[in-house]
KEPA-635742 format. One record per residue: residue in three letters; x, y, z of N, C-alpha, C, O in turn. Coordinates in pm, whole numbers, padded with zeros to 5 digits, always signed. Atoms other than C-alpha are relative to their C-alpha. Layout:
# residues N
ALAXYZXYZXYZXYZ ...
//
This chain:
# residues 207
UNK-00126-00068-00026+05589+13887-06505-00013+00146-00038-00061+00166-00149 UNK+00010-00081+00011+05602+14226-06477+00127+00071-00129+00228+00012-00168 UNK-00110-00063+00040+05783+14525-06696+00111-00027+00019+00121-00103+00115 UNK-00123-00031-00040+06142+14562-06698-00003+00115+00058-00100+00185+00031 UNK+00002-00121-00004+06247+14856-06532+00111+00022-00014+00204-00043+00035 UNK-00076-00036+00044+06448+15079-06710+00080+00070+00080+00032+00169+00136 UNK-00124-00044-00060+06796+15154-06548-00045+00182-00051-00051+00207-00172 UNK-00003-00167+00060+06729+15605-06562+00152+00015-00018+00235-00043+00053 UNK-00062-00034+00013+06977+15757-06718+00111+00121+00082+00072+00210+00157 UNK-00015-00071-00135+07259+15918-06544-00003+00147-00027-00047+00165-00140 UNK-00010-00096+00000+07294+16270-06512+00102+00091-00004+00179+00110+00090 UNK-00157-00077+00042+07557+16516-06704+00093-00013+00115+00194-00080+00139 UNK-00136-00041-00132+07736+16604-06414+00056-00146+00024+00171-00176-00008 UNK-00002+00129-00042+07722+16255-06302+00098-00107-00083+00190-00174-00034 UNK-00046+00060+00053+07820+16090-06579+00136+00049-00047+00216-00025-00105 UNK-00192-00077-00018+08175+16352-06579+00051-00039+00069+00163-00088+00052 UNK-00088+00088-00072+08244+16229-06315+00035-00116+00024+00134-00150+00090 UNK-00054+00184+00001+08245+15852-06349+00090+00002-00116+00160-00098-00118 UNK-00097+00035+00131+08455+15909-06703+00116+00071+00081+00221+00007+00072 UNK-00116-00047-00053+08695+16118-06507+00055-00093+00081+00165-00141+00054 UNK-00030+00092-00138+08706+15894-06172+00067-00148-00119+00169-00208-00083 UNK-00070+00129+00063+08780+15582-06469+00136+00059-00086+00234-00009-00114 UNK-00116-00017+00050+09012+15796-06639+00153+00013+00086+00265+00002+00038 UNK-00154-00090-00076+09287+15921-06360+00041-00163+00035+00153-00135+00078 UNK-00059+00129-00041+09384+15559-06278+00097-00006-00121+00218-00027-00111 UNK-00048+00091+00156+09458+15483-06673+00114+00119-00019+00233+00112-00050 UNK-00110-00123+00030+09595+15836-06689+00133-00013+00086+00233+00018+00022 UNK-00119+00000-00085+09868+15783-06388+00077-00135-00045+00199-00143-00029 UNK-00114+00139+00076+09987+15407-06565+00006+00008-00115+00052-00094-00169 UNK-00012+00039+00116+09964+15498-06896+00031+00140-00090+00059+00135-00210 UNK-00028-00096+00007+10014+15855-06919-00126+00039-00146-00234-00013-00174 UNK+00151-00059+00078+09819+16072-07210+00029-00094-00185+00036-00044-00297 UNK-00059+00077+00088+09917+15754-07439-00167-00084-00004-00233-00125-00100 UNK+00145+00051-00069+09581+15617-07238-00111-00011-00176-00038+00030-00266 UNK+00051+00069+00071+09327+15511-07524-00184+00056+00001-00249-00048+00013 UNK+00181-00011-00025+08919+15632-07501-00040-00145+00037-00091-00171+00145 UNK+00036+00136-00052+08877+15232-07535-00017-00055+00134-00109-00097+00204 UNK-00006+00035-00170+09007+15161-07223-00020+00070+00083-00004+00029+00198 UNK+00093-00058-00170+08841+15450-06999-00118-00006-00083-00202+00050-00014 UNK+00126+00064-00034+08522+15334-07191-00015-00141+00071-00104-00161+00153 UNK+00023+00099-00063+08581+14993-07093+00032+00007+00176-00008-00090+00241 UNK-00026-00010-00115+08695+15098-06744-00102+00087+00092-00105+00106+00213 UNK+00134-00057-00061+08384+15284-06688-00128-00011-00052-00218+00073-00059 UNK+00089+00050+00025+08172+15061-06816-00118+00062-00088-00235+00043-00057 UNK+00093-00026+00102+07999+15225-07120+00066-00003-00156+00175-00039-00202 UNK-00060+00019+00192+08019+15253-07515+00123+00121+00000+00127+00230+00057 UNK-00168-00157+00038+08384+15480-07620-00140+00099-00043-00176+00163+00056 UNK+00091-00093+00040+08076+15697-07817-00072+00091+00143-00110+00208+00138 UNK+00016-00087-00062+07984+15785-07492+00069+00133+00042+00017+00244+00049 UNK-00093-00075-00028+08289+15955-07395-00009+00177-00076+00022+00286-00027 UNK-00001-00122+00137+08233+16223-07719-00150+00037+00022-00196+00129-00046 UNK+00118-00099-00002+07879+16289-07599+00001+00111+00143-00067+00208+00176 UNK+00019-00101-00127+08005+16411-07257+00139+00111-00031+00146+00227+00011 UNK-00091-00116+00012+08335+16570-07381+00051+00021-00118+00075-00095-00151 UNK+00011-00020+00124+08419+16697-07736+00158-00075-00037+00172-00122-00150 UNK-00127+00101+00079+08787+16514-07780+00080-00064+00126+00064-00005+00233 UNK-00104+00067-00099+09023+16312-07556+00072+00089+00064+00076+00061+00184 UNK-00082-00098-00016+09242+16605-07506-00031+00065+00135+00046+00076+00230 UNK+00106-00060-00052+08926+16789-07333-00018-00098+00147-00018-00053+00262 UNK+00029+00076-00144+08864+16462-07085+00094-00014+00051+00083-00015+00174 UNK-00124-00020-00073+09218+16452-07014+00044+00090+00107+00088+00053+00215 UNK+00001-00130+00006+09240+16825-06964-00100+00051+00178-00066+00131+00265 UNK+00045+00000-00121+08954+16774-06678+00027-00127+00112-00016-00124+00227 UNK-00077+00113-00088+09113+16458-06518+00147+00070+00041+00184+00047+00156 UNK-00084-00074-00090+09397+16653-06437-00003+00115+00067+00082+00162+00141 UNK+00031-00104-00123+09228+16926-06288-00026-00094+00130-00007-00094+00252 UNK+00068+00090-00175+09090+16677-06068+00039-00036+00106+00001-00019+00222 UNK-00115+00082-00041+09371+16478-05997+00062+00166+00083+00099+00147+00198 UNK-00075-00046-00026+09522+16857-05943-00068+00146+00134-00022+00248+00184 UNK+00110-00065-00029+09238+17004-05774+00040+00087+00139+00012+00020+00238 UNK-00018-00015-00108+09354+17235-05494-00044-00038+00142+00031-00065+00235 UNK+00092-00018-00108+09060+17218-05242-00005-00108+00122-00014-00094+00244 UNK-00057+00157-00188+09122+16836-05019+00107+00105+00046+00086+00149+00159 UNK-00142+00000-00089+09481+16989-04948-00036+00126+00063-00028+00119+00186 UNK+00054-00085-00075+09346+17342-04865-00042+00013+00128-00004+00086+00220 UNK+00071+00041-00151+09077+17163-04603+00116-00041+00094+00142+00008+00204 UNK-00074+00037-00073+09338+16972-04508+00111+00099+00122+00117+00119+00243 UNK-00098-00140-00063+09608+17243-04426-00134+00109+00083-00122+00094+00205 UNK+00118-00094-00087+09302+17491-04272-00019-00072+00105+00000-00021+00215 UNK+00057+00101-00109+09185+17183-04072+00135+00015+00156+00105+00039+00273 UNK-00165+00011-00076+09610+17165-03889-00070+00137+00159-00122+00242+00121 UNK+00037-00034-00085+09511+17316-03533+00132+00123-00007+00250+00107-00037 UNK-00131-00148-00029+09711+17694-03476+00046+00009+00137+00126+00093+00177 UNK-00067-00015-00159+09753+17600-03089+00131-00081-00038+00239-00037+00002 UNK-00130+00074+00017+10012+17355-03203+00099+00093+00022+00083+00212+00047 UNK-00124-00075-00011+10367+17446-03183+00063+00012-00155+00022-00080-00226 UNK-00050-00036+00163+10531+17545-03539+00022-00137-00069-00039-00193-00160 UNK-00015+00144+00034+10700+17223-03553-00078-00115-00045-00062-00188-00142 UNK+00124+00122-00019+10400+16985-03477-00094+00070-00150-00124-00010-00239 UNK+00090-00109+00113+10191+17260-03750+00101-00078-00115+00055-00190-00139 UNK-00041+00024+00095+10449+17185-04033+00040-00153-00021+00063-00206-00130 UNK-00035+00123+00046+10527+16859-04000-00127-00080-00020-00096-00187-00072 UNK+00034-00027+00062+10163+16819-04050-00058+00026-00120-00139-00052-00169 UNK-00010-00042+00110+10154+17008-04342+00084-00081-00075+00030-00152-00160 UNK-00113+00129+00098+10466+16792-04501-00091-00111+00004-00106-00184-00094 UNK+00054+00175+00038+10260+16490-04429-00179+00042-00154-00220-00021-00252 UNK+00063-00076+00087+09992+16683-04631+00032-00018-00105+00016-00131-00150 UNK-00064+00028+00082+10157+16758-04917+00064-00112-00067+00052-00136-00187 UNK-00033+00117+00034+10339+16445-04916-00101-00063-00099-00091-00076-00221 UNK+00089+00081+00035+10057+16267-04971-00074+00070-00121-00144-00012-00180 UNK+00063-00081+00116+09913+16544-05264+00098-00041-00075+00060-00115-00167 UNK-00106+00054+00084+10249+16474-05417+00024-00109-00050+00065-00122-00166 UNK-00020+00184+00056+10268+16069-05426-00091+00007-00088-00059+00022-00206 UNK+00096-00031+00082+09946+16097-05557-00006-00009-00119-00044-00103-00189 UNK-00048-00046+00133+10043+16279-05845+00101-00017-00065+00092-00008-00188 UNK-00118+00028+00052+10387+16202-05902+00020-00045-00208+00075+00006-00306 UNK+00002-00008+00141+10335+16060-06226-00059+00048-00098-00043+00007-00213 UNK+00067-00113+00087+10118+16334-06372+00068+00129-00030+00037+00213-00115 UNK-00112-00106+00002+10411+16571-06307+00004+00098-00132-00028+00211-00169 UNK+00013-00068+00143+10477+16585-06640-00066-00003-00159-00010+00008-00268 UNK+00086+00020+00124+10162+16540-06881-00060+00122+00035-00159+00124-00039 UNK+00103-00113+00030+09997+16868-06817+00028+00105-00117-00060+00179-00162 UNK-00098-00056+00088+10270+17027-07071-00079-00071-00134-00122+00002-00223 UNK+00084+00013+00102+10091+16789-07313-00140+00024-00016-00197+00026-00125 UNK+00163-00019+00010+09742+16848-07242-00065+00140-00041-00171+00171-00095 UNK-00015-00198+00047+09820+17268-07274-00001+00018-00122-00033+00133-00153 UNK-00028-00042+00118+09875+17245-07617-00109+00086-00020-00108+00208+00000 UNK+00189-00006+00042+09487+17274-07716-00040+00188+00063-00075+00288-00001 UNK+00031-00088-00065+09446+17525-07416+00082+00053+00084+00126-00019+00173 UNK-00073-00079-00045+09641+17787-07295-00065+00016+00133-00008-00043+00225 UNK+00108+00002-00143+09387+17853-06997+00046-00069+00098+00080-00013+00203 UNK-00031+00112-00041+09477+17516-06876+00155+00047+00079+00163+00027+00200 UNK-00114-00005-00054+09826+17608-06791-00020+00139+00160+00040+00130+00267 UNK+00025-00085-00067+09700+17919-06595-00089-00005+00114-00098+00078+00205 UNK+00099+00061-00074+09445+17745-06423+00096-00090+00102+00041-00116+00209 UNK-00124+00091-00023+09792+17516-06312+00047+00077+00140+00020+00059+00259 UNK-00071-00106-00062+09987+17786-06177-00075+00051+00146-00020+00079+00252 UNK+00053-00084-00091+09678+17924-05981-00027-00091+00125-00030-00057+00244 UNK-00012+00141-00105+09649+17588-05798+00118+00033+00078+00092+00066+00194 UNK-00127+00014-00017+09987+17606-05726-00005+00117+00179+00008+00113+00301 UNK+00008-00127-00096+09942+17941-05574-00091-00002+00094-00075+00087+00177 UNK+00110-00016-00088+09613+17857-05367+00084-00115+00111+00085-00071+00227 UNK-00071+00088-00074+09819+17552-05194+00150+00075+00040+00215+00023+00130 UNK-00143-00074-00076+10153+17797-05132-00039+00090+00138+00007+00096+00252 UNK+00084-00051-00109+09878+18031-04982-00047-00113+00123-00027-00059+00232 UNK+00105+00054-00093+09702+17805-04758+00135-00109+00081+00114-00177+00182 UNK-00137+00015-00094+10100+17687-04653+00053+00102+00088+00079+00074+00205 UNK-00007-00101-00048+10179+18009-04564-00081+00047+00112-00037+00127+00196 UNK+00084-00019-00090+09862+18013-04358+00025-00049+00157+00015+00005+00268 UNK-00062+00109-00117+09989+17713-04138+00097+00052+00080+00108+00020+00199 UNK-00124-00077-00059+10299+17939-04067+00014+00091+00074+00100+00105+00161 UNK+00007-00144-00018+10184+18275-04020-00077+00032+00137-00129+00142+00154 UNK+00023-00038-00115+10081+18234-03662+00201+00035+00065+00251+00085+00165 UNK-00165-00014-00073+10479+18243-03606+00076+00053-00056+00192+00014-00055 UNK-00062-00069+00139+10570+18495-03884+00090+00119+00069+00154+00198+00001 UNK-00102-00094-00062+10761+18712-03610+00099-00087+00088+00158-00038+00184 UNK-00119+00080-00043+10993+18431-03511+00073-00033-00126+00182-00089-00116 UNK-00052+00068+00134+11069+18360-03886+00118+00142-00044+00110+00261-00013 UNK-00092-00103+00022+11382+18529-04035-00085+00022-00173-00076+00135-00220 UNK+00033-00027+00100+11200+18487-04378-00188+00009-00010-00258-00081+00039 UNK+00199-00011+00000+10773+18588-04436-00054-00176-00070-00019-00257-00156 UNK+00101+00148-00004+10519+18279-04405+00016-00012-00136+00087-00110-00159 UNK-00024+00100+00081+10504+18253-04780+00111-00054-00035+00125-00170-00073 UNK-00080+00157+00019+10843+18184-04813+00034-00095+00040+00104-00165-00033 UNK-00015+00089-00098+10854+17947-04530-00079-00075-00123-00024-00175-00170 UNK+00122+00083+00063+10596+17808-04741+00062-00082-00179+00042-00195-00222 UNK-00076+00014+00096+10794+17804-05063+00085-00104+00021+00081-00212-00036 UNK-00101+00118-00101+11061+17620-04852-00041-00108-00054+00006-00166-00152 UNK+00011+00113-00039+10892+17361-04783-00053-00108-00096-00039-00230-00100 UNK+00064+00049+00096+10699+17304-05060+00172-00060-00101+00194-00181-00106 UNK-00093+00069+00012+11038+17247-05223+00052-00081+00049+00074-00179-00022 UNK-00017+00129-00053+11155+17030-04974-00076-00105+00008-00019-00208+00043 UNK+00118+00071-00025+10834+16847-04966+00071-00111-00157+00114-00225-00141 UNK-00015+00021+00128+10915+16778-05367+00119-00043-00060+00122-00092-00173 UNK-00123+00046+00015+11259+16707-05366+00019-00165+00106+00089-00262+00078 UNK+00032+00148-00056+11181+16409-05114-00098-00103-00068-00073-00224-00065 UNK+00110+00079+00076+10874+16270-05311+00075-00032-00166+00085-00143-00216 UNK-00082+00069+00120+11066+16272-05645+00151-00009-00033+00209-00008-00142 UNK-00130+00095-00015+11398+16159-05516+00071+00097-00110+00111+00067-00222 UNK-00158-00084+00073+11631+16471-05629-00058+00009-00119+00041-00028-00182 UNK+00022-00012+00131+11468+16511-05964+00089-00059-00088+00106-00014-00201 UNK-00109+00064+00078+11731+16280-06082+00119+00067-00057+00179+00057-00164 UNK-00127-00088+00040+11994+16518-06051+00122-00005+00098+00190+00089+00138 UNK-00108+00056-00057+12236+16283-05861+00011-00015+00144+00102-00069+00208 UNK-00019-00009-00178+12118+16356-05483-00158-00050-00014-00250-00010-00086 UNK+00101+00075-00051+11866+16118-05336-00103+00021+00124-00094-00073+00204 UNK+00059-00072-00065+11653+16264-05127-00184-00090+00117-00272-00080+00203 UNK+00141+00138-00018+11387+15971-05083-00030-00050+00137-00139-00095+00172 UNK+00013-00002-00119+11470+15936-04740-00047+00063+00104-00072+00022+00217 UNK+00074-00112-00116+11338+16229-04574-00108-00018-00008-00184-00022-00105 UNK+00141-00026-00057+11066+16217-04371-00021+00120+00055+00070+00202+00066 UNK+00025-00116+00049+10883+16478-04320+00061+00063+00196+00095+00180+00210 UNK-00127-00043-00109+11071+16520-03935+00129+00055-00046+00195+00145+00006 UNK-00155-00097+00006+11386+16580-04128-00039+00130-00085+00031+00232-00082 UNK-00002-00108+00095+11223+16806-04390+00021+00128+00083+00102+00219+00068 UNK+00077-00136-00103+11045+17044-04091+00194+00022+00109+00260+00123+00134 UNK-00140-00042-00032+11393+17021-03931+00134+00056-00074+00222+00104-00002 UNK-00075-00083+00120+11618+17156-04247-00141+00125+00030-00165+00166+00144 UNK+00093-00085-00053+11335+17393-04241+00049+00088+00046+00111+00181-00005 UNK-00018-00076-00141+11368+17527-03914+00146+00029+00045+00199+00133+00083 UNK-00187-00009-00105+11735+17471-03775+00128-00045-00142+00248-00062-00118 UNK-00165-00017+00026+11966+17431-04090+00017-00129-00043-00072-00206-00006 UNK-00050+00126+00072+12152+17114-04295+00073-00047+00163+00057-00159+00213 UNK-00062+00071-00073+12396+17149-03972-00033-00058+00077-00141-00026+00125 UNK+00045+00080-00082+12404+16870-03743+00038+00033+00180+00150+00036+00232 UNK+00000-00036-00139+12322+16957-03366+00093-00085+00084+00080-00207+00095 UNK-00077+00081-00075+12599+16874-03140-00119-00094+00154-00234-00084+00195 UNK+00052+00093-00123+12523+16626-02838+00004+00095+00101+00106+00164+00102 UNK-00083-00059-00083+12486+16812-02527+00080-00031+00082+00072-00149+00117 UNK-00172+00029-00098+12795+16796-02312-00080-00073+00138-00186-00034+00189 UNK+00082+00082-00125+12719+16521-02006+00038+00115+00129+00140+00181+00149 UNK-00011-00065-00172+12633+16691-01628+00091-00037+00059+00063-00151+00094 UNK-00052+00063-00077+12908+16628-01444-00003+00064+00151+00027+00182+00169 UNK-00028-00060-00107+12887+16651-01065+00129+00071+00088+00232+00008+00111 UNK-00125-00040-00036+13120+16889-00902+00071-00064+00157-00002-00079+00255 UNK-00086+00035-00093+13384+16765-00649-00081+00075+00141-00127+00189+00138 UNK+00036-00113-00145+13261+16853-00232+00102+00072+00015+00106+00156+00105 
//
């Protein structure tokens, strides 16, 4: 019977990213309450590993929500949205975009406030996300930025609020919002809360 052969070890980078990829699950059901135990046992190595790839919990947290917050999918995504489209077809889209960056995250909303303590950076690093995904909304827009009464980023601003007020249902501030799809968002949007009359039926005139 021959040697064993020894499983090689994995490689830094490598091994960041399997403690991250086991952490953002534990992190979105369990918030930053989450345990080292259970993202060593969820990524299948000793907890001691965890402290040879990142110096405290805080730290692996800290890069699991970059990850989780990572501008660059939604970027491609939004860049990818074709500019022959018509505005409409372009933003709605984009809402489905977002949407889907938003569910996502929903329940990471509000742990990055705890993870800042440590590092101030962290919060600034937040913000700039924020701002690379308003940009790259604004982008989607700004073929039609001389039909707009307001400039592509705030179209972009818009929507991104509306996007966010549908995904977390009014922020629990008494209006439910959970229903909009992203047809009604791009339509508030564009044309207004008011509701478009019917048009008036053809009637043929008398010979």
């Amino acid at each position: 019977m021959g040697k064993r052969r020894r499983v090689p070890a994995m490689a830094p980078e490598d091994r960041r990213a399997a403690l991250i990829s086991a952490t953002l699950p534990l992190l979105r059901e369990h918030g930053t309450a989450v345990s080292t135990r259970q993202i060593a046992e969820a990524a299948g190595v000793a907890e001691g590993t965890i402290f040879g790839v990142f110096p405290d919990k805080a730290s692996l947290l800290r890069a699991t929500l970059m990850h989780a917050f990572d501008p660059g999918p939604a970027e491609e995504a939004l860049a990818a949205i074709p500019a022959e489209l018509d505005v409409r077809a372009r933003l709605r889209q984009a809402a489905a975009v977002l949407r889907a960056r938003m569910t996502d995250n929903a329940t990471l909303i509000g742990l990055p406030k705890d993870a800042v303590a440590t590092d101030p950076g962290f919060l600034e690093w937040l913000m700039d996300s924020r701002r690379r995904i308003a940009g790259a909304v604004a982008a989607v827009v700004a073929p039609d930025r001389d039909r707009m009464r307001r400039s592509p980023e705030a179209a972009a601003q818009l929507l991104l609020m509306l996007v966010a007020v549908s995904v977390h249902r009014g922020f629990g501030e008494g209006a439910d919002f959970g229903d909009m799809d992203d047809e009604e968002i791009v339509s508030v949007l564009l044309d207004g809360l008011l509701v478009r009359p019917a048009p008036a039926p053809i009637t043929e005139s008398s010979p």
